[in-house]
C-alpha positions in Angstrom: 10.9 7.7 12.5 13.4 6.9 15.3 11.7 7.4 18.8 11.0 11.4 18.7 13.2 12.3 16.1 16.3 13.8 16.8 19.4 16.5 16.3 23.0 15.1 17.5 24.5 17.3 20.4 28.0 18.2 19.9 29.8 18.5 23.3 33.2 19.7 23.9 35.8 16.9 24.9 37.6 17.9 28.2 40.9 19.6 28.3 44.2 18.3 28.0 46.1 17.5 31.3 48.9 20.2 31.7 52.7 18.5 30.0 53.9 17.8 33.4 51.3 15.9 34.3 51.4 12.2 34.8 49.5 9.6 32.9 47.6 8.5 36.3 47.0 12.6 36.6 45.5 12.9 33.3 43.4 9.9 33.2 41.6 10.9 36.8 41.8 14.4 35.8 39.3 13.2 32.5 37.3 11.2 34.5 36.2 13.9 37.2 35.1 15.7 34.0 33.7 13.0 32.3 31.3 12.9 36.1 31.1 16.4 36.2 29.4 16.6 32.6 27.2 13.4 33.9 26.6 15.3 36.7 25.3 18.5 34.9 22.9 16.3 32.4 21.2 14.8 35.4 20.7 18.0 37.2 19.1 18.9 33.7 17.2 16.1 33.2 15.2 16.6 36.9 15.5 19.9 36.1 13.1 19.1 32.7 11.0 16.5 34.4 9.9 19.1 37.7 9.4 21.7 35.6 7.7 19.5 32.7 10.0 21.8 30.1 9.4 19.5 27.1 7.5 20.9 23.8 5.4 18.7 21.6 5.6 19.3 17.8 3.6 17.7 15.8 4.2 16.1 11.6 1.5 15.0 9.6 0.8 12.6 7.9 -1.4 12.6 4.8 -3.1 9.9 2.8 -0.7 9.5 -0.3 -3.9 9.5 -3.3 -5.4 12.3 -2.1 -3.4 14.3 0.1 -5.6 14.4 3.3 -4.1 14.2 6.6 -5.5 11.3 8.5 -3.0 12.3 11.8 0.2 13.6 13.2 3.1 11.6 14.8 3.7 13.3 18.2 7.4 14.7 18.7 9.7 16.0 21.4 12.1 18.4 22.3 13.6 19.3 25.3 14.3 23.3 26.4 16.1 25.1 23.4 19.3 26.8 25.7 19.3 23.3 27.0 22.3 20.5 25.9 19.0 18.0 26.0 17.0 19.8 23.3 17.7 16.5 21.5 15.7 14.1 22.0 18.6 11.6 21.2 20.6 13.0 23.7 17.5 13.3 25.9 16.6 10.0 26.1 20.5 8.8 26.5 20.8 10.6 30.1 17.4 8.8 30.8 18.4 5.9 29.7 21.9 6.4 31.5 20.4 7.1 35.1 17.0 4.6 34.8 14.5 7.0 33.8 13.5 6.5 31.1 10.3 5.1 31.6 9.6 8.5 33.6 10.8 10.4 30.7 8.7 8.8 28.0 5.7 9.1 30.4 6.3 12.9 30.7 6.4 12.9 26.8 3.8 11.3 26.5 1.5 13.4 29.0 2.8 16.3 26.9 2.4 15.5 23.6 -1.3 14.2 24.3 -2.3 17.7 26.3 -0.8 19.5 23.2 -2.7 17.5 20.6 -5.7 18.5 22.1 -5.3 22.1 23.6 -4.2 22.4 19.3 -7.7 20.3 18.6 -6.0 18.6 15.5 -7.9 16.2 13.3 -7.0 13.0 12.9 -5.4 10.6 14.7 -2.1 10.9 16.9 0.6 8.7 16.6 2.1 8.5 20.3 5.5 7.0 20.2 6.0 3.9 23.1 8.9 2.0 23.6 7.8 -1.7 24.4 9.4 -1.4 27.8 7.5 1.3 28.3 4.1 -0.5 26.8 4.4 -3.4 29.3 5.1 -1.5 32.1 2.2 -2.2 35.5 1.2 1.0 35.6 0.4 1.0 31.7 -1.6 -1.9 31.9 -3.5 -0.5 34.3 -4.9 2.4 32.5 -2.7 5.2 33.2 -2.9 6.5 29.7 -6.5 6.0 29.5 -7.5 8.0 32.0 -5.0 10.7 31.0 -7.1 10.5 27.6 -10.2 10.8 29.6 -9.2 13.8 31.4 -8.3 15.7 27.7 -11.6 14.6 26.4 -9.4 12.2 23.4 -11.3 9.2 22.2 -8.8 6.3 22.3 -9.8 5.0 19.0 -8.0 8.1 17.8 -4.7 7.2 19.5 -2.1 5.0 17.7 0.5 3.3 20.0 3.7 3.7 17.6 6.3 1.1 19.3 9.5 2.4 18.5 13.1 -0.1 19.1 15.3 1.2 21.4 16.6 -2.2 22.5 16.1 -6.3 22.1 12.5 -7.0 22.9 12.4 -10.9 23.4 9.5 -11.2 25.2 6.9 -11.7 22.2 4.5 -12.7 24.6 4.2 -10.1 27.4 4.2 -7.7 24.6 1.9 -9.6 22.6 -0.8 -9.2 26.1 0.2 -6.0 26.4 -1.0 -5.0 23.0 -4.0 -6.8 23.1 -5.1 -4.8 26.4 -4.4 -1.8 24.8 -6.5 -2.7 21.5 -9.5 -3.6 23.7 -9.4 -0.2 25.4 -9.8 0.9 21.8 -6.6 1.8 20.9 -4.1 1.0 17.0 -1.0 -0.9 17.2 1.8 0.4 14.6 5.4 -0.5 14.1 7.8 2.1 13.9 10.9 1.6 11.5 10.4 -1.2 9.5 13.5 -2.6 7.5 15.9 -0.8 10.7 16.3 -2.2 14.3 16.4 -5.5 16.1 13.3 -7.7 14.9 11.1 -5.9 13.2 9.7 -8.4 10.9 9.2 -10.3 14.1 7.2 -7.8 15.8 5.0 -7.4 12.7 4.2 -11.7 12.6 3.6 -11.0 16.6 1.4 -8.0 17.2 -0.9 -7.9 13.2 -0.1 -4.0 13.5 -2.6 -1.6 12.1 0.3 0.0 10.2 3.8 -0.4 9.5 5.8 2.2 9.2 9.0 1.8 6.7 11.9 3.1 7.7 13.3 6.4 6.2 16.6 4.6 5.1 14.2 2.4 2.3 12.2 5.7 0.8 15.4 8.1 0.8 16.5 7.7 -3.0 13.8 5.3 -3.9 13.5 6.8 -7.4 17.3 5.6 -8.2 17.6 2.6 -6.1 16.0 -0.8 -7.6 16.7 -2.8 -4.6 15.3 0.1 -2.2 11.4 -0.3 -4.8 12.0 -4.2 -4.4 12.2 -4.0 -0.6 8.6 -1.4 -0.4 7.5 -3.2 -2.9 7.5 -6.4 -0.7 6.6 -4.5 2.5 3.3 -3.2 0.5 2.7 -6.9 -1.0 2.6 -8.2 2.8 0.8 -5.4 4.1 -2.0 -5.8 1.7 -2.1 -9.6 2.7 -1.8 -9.1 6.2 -4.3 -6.4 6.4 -1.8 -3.1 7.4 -1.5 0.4 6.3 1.5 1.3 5.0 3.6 4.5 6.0 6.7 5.8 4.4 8.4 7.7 6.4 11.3 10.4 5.6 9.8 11.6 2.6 12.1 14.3 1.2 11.8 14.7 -2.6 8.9 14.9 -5.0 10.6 12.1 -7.1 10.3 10.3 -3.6 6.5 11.7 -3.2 5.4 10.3 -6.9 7.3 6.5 -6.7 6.3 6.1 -3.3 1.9 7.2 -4.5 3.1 5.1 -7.5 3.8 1.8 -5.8 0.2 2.1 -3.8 2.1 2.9 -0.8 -1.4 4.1 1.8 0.5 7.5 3.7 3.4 9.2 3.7 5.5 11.6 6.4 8.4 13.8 5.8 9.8 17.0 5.2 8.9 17.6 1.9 5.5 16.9 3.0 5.4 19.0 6.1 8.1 19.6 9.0 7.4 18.8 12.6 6.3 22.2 14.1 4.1 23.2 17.3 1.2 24.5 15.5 0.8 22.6 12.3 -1.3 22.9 9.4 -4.6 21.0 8.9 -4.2 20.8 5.3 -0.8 20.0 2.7 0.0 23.0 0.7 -1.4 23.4 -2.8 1.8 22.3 -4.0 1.6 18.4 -3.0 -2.2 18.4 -3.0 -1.6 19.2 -6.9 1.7 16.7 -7.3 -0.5 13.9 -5.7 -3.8 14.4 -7.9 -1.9 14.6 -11.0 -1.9 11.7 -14.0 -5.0 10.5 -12.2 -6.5 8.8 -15.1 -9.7 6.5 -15.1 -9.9 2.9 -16.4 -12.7 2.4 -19.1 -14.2 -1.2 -18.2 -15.4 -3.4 -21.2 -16.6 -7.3 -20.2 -14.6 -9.5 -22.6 -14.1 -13.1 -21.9 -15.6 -16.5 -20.6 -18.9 -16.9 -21.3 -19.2 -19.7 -18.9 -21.0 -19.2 -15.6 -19.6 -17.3 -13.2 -18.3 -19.5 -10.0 -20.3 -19.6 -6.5 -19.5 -20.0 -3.1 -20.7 -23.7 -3.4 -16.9 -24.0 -4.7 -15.3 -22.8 -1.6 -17.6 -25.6 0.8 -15.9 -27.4 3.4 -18.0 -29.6 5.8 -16.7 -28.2 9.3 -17.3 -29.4 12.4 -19.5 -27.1 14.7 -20.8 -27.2 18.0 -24.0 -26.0 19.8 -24.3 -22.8 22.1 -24.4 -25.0 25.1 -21.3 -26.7 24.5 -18.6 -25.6 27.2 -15.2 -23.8 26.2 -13.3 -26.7 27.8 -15.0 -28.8 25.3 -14.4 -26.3 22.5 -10.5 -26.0 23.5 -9.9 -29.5 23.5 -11.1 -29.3 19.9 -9.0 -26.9 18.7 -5.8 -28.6 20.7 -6.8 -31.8 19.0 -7.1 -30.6 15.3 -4.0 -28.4 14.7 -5.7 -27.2 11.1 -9.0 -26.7 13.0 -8.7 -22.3 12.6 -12.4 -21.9 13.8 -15.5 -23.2 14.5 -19.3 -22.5 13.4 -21.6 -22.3 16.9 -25.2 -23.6 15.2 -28.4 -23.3 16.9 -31.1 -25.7 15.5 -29.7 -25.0 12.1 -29.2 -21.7 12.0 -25.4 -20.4 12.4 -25.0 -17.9 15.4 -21.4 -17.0 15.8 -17.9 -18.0 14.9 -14.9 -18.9 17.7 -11.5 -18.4 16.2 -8.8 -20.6 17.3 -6.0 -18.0 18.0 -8.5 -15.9 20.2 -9.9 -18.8 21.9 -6.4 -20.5 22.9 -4.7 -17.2 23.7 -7.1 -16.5 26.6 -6.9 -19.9 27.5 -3.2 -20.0 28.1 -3.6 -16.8 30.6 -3.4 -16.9 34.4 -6.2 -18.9 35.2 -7.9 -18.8 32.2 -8.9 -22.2 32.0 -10.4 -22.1 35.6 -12.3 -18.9 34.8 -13.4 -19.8 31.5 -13.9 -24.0 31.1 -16.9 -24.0 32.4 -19.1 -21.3 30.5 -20.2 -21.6 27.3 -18.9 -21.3 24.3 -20.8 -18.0 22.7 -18.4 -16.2 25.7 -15.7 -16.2 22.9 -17.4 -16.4 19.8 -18.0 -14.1 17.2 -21.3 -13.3 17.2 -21.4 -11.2 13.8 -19.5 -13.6 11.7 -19.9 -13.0 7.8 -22.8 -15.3 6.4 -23.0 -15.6 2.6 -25.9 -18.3 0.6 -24.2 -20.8 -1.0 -25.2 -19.5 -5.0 -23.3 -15.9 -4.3 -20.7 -15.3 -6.7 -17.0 -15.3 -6.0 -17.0 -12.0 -7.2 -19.3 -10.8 -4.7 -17.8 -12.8 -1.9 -14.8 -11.0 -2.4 -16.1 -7.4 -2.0 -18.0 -8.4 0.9 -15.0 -8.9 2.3 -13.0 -6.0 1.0 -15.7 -3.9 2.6 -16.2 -6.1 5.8 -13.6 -5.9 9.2 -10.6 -7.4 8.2 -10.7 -10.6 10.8 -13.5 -12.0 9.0 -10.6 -12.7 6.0 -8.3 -15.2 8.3 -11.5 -16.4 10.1 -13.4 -17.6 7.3 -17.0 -17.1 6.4 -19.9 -19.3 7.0 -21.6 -20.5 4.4 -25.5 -20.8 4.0 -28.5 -22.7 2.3 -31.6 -20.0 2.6 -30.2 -19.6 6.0 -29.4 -22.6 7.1 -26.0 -24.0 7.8 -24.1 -25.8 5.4 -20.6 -25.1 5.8 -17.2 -23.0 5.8 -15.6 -21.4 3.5 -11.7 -20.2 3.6 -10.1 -16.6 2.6 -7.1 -19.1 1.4 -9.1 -20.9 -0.4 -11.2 -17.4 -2.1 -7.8 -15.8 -2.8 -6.7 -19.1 -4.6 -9.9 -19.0 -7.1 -10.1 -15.3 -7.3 -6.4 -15.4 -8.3 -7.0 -18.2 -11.0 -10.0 -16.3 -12.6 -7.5 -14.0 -13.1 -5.5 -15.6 -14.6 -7.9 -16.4 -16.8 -9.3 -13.4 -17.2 -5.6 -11.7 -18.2 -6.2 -13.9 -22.0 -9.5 -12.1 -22.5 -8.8 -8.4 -21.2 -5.4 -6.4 -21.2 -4.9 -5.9 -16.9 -3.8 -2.0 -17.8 -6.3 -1.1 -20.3 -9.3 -3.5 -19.2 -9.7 -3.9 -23.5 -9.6 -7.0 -25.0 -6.7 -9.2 -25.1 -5.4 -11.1 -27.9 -7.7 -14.4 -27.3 -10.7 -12.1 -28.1 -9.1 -10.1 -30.6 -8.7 -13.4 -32.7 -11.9 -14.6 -32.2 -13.5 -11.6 -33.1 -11.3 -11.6 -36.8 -12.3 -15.2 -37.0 -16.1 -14.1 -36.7 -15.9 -11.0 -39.2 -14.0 -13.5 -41.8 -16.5 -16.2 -41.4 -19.5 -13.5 -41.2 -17.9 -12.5 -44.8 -18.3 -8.5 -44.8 -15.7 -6.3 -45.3 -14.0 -4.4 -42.4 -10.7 -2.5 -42.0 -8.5 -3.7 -39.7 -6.1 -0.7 -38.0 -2.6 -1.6 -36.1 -2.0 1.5 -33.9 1.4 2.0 -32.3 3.3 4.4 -30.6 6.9 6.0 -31.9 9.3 6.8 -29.7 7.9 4.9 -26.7 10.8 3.2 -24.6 13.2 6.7 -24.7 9.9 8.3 -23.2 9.3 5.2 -20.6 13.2 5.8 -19.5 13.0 9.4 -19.2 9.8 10.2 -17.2 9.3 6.8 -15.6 6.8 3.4 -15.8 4.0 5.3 -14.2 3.9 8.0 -16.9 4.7 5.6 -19.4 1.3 3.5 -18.2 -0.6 6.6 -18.1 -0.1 7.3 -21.6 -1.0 3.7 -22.5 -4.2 4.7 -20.8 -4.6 7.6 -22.9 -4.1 5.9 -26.0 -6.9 3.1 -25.2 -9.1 5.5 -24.6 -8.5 8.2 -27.3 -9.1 5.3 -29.4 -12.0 3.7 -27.8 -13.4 7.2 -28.2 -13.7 7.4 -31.5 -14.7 3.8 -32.1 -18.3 3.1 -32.9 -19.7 1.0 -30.0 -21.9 -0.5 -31.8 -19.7 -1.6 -35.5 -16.5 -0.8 -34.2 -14.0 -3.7 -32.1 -10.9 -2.3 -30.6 -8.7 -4.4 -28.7 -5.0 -4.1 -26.7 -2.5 -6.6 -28.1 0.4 -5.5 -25.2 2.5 -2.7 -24.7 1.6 0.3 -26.8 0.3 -1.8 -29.8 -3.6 -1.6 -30.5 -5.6 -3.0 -32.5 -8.8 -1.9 -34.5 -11.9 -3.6 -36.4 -14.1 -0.9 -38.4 -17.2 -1.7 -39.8 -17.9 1.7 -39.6 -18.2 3.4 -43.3 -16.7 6.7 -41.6 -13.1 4.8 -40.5 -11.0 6.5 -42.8 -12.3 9.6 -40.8 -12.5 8.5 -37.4 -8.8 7.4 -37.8 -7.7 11.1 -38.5 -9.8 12.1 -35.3 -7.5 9.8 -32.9 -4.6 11.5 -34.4 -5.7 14.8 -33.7 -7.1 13.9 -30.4 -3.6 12.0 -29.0 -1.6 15.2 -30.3 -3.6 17.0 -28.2 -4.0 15.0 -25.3 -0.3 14.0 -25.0 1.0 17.6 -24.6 0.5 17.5 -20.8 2.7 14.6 -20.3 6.0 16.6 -21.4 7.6 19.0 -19.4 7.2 22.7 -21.1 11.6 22.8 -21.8 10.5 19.1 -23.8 7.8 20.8 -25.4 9.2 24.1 -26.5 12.4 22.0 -27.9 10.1 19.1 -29.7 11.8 16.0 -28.0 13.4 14.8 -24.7 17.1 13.7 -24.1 18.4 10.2 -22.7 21.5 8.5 -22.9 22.0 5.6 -25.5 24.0 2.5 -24.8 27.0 3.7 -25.5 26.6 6.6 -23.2 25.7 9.0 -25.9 23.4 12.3 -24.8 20.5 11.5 -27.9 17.8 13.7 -28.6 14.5 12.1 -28.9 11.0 12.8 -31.0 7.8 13.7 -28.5 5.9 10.4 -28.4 3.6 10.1 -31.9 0.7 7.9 -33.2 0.8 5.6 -36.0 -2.1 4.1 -37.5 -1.5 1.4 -40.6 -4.9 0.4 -42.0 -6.1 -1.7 -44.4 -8.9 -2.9 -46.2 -10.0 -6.5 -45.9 -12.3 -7.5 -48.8 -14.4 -10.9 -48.4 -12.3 -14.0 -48.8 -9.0 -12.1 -49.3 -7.7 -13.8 -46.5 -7.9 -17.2 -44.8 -7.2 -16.8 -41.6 -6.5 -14.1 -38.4 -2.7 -14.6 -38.8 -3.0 -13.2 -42.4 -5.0 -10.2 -41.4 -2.5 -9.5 -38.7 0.5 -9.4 -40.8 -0.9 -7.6 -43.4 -1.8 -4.9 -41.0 1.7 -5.4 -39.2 2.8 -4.0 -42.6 1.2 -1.3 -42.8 2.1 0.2 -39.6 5.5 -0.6 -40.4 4.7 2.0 -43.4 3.4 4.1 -41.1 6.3 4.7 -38.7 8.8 6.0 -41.7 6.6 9.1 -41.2 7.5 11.1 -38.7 4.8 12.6 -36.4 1.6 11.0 -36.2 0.7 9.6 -39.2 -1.6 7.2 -41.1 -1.1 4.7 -43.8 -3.5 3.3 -45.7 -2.9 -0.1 -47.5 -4.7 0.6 -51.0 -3.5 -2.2 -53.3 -4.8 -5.5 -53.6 -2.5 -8.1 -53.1 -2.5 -10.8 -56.4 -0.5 -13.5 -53.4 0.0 -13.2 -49.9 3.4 -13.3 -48.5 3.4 -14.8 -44.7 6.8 -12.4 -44.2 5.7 -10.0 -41.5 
């Protein structure tokens, strides 16, 4: 939100100058009561700043999966009979007559004593301009010791740099924000997507969040290029390590697309309005909106039976140096091998700390840093909890040690180990690149929404029954009416009843005779060995009419289908979402081949779908030829 949000103040233009007046007349005339009206606002504004007349209100902001509030951003507002109540207009006469900085301090003073005199949980989100942030007397602590006094643990505090103005210097700012983080504070960006350099400040400072500004979430729902944009935002974030915040949340359609795109928090009035004494929890209302269509993915391991890859894959033989190296030796290093991003300390063998290049030049290029550093040694800037992994873990487990581990230890790297001892370094580059490509891999054994088999094991496993020679039913399940029911209540619902489908039909699958697997889309596939099929088939039926009820909304319901607009612009009445299963019997060398089986049972749910409602057609004659027509 823009730097404690704000209501324009409407003031009355001065009169007109009487007819007979000159032009010169009129003009001077307008301009003593253009100073007059100057005049008044500064006599306001010390009047605000002596008596400390500000009120702090307070707007959560809540954790978009569940619904919890994890803080509040701190707001402002000046005297209500006052023409400053606005912020905006508050900050303009401070701006106006250099006090700004003086202002924002008081603001800040305030908002802080309120947050804890309210003992809110959570963290506050204290807006800062950077001028403000790089002022001498906030390097020097002020706000720390103001935290001190109101008994506020720092690490709750998140500095929330809002853009008044140009910042250009990347650097101060840069210093700035790095004395604040090792007093324990958060970094976060304010308006993302809105101001001067934004994206810039992001690439400088590695935020803790990133808030997006309100103009990108308003109308979300109905604007493609506005998902693209968050979309992208939460793509980077995710990369970069940041939380994402939308801000300006106004509509549930807003609530659900922005929880739907993974966005981390949210903020905004339909969520909760600023106010002096705000709740501790959302209302029932969005808790319930939020937890909604919250449905569970049923893992099944399908795919390469190779073994899996190791960290041994990810070695590179890196340089290191001992713990009584010096840091001007370690320096020159790192200034003579530009790709050189950090290096392993080893003592006798055995790794004991990690120095990363950024950290180790930035305080090198201080005052004097050279001359108080150059000659110590080199565990003064090293890491000395770097992440150690043996050499035979698995990617896999790699990679969730370093979900669940600090997120440096992702662009540092991770040292890699024989039974302890050194052998190398390994990058997170490098681990996102093979993690990524076993994906890849993995998408042509298991269906990414679903986690069911994909069509590489779905043919195998034909190829296995026709060669095994028994006789099986193979079931082609699809759903009627899908893409109206996708347009009308959106991707997310149209995934969740995917979802549903799987597992309805998982559910009545024997685990032990019984294959199903996901072609795509809403098309499924089935393999029953089971002698009960015919059975089990009329379960899923009854099951999925059931179960898909609570996707409609009750006006859908009670009328039996939901309206959307044809190509032609026509209002068209649509059926509620059925099943359709087309089954038939394959006998033992019938058919020659998986293609056969699948067009034969392509057939049949074509059969199928001319019955409306959910349905199943059984494929009881024996073909004398087959026909490769599907």
């Amino acid at each position: 939100m823009a730097p404690f949000a704000a209501h324009d103040f409407e003031s009355s233009l001065p009169p007109f100058p009487p007819a007979h007046a000159g032009e010169a007349d009129g003009l001077s005339h307008a301009r003593q009561t253009e100073e007059q009206q100057d005049s008044q606002l500064l006599s306001h504004l010390h009047e605000i700043i002596a008596q400390r007349s500000l009120t702090a209100l307070f707007q959560p902001i809540i954790r978009m999966r569940s619904g919890e509030i994890v803080g509040y951003e701190g707001l402002i507002r000046g005297p209500s009979n006052s023409p400053l109540h606005s912020p905006l207009n508050l900050f303009k006469v401070a701006r106006a007559n250099k006090l700004s900085v003086q202002v924002e301090h008081l603001c800040r003073h305030i908002v802080m004593a309120q947050f804890a005199q309210s003992g809110l949980p959570g963290n506050l989100f204290l807006n800062v301009s950077p001028g403000a942030l790089v002022q001498p007397e906030a390097i020097q602590g002020e706000t720390l010791r103001h935290l001190e006094k109101l008994g506020i643990n720092p690490q709750r505090i998140i500095i929330e740099l809002t853009e008044n103005e140009p910042t250009y210097d990347y650097q101060l700012l840069r210093n700035a924000a790095m004395h604040y983080r090792d007093m324990g504070f958060q970094i976060a960006i304010d308006d993302l997507g809105e101001g001067f350099s934004s994206l810039r400040l992001w690439s400088e400072l590695q935020p803790e969040y990133v808030k997006v500004d309100m103009h990108f979430i308003q109308g979300i729902n109905n604007d493609p290029m506005k998902l693209q944009f968050v979309r992208s935002i939460q793509e980077i974030a995710e990369k970069s390590g940041s939380i994402v915040i939308a801000e300006g949340i106004e509509t549930q359609a807003e609530l659900l697309t922005i929880r739907d795109l993974g966005i981390a928090c949210g903020q905004g009035y339909h969520i909760a309005r600023p106010h002096a004494n705000p709740k501790t929890v959302v209302g029932d209302d969005i808790s319930k909106i939020l937890r909604r269509d919250k449905v569970p993915l049923v893992t099944q391991k399908h795919g390469p039976t190779k073994k899996s890859a190791t960290v041994f894959k990810l070695l590179r033989e890196t340089r290191y140096v001992s713990p009584v190296v010096p840091n001007d030796e370690v320096y020159d290093l790192f200034v003579n091998d530009p790709q050189l991003q950090a290096l392993p300390v080893v003592s006798n063998g055995i790794p004991v700390g990690l120095i990363n290049r950024y950290s180790m030049v930035e305080r090198f290029a201080r005052l004097y840093g050279r001359e108080l550093y150059g000659k110590k040694s080199c565990t003064f800037f090293m890491d000395p909890n770097p992440l150690l992994t043996e050499q035979d873990t698995s990617l896999q487990d790699l990679s969730h040690m370093l979900v669940q581990a600090e997120s440096h230890h992702l662009s540092n790297g991770f040292i890699i180990v024989d039974q302890g001892q050194y052998v190398g370094m390994g990058t997170g580059h490098d681990l996102l690149r093979e993690i990524t490509q076993m994906q890849i891999e993995a998408a042509r054994y298991a269906n990414p929404l679903t986690q069911l088999p994909g069509n590489v094991p779905i043919n195998e496993h034909i190829e296995f029954l026709l060669q095994s020679g028994v006789e099986f039913c193979i079931c082609y399940c699809d759903l009627d009416n899908f893409k109206p029911f996708n347009d009308v209540y959106g991707y997310r619902k149209g995934d969740d009843m995917i979802q549903l489908t799987g597992r309805t039909l998982s559910q009545y699958c024997d685990q032990q005779l019984d294959f199903i697997g996901h072609i795509g889309g809403d098309d499924f596939l089935i393999m029953f060995q089971s002698e009960d099929w015919e059975h089990r088939c009329q379960a899923m039926l009854d099951a999925f009419s059931t179960a898909s009820q609570s996707f409609y909304y009750m006006e859908d319901k009670e009328r039996g289908g939901y309206y959307s607009e044809d190509r032609q612009g026509n209002r068209v009445l649509h059926p509620l979402v059925s099943l359709s299963l087309g089954a038939v019997k394959i006998e033992p060398s019938q058919y020659s081949s998986p293609h056969q089986i699948a067009s034969a049972a392509t057939k049949a749910k074509k059969q199928a779908k001319k019955t409306p409602g959910n349905s199943l057609f059984i494929e009881r004659r024996v073909p004398a030829t087959f026909s490769w027509a599907m």
